[in-house]
Each structure stands twice: as structure tokens, then as C-alpha cells.
Phi, psi and omega in degrees: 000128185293141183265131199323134179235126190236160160278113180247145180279139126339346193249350191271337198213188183269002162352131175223143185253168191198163190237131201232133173229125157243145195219112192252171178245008168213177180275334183289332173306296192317298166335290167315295193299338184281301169335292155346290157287354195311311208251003165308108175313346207252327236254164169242313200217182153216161161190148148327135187270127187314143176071348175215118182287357177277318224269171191180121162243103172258141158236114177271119184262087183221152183317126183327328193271355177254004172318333171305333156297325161291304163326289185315301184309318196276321173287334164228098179297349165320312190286351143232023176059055166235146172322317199226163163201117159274100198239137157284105175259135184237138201292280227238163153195164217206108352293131211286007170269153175207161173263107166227173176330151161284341194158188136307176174211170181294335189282170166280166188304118172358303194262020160107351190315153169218099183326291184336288217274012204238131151314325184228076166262126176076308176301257170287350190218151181249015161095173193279121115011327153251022175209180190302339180297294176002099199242102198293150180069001169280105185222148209196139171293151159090165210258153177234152160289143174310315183285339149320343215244137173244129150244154185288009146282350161270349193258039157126000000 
């Protein structure tokens, strides 16, 4: 089920938007990872790169304190089961609305994540925004290591 979406400003909150470019080595890789994100609260928008089924541009809005999540995508792309990931982060954007979650929900995360089981649940992160994990007012500093990190795209 696609997940509820309200507009929130960007200039209001601490939002940082970012552009992720991934580059897979088969089209089925490429699937799996759209598949993943489609319904990802963090995710704005995804497309294809025209003419090449390898290629995927996700833009991402998500609270200053989880850039480490991006960080992470881009230091081991593997974590979306890709060769290469180029994630751009941008001081502004214009226009300053974006579409995220309404909130939690009673489900797991869109994207197969399992919050509970991520080391830095409560600690660096307050869990997907769209599912029960979600621990509303928490914010918390600092970087997880990459190699810390399992995605449901490594785990086959």
C-alpha cells in the first residue's frame, strides 16, 4: 500500500534533499532497488536513466541527522545492490515543498528494512517514518559506519 503523503517545507525544517545516481549491472538489480524504494518515505521521486536499464536517479528529503544513510549508500553501494551510487547533497531547493509520510503506521517499513534489528535504531536514527518503528521527536547526531549497515538488497 502506497504511503500517505502530506507537504512539508524544507525551509521549516531540517530537511536536506539529495540526489542518489546508482548504476547496476543487470536490469533485475536495477528492479529490485525501484521495487525497495518506490514506497520509501525518505524517497521524492525515482526514474530510470533514459536508454539505460542499468542506471536509476532517486531524490531524497530526509532529516539532517540520517545523511549517514546516504553516506553510507554511496560508500558501499552494495546496500542497494549496485556497482556505483553518487549521492549529491543540495544546501537548497526550489521549490521548498516536498511530500513525506503523515506519520507512522501500524506496518513495517516499505522497504523490507527491519528497524528493531539495525544497530542504530534509537541511537543514530529514529526508524522508518512509515511504519511502527517510527519514534516521533527523536534526533540524534553523528555518522554509523558503512560497513555496519545490511540492506534488503544484500540479503539476496
Amino acid at each position: 500500500m502506497p504511503t500517505v503523503r502530506k507537504p512539508v517545507s524544507c525551509a521549516d525544517t531540517d530537511l536536506v534533499l539529495a540526489l542518489g545516481d546508482f548504476r547496476f549491472d543487470s536490469p533485475e538489480k536495477a528492479e529490485k532497488w525501484r521495487a525497495i524504494v518506490e514506497d520509501c518515505p525518505h524517497v521524492v521521486y525515482t526514474l530510470a536513466i533514459d536508454g539505460n536499464p542499468l542506471g536509476m536517479v532517486c531524490v531524497y528529503a530526509l532529516p539532517r541527522h540520517k545523511r549517514w544513510w546516504l553516506t553510507a549508500l554511496e560508500a558501499r553501494p552494495s546496500l542497494a545492490g549496485a556497482e556505483t551510487a553518487t549521492v549529491t547533497f543540495f544546501a537548497r531547493a526550489s521549490p521548498d515543498t516536498v511530500l513525506l509520510p503523515a506519520g507512522g503506521t501500524e506496518g513495517d517499513p516499505p522497504c523490507g528494512s527491519e528497524c528493531g534489528k539495525c544497530p542504530f535504531y534509537r541511537t543514530k536514527c529514529q526508524g522508518c517514518p512509515a511504519s511502527r518503528f517510527f519514534a516521533a521527536g527523536f534526533s540524534r547526531d553523528g555518522d554509523a559506519q558503512p560497513g555496519d549497515l545490511a540492506s534488503p538488497a544484500e540479503k539476496g
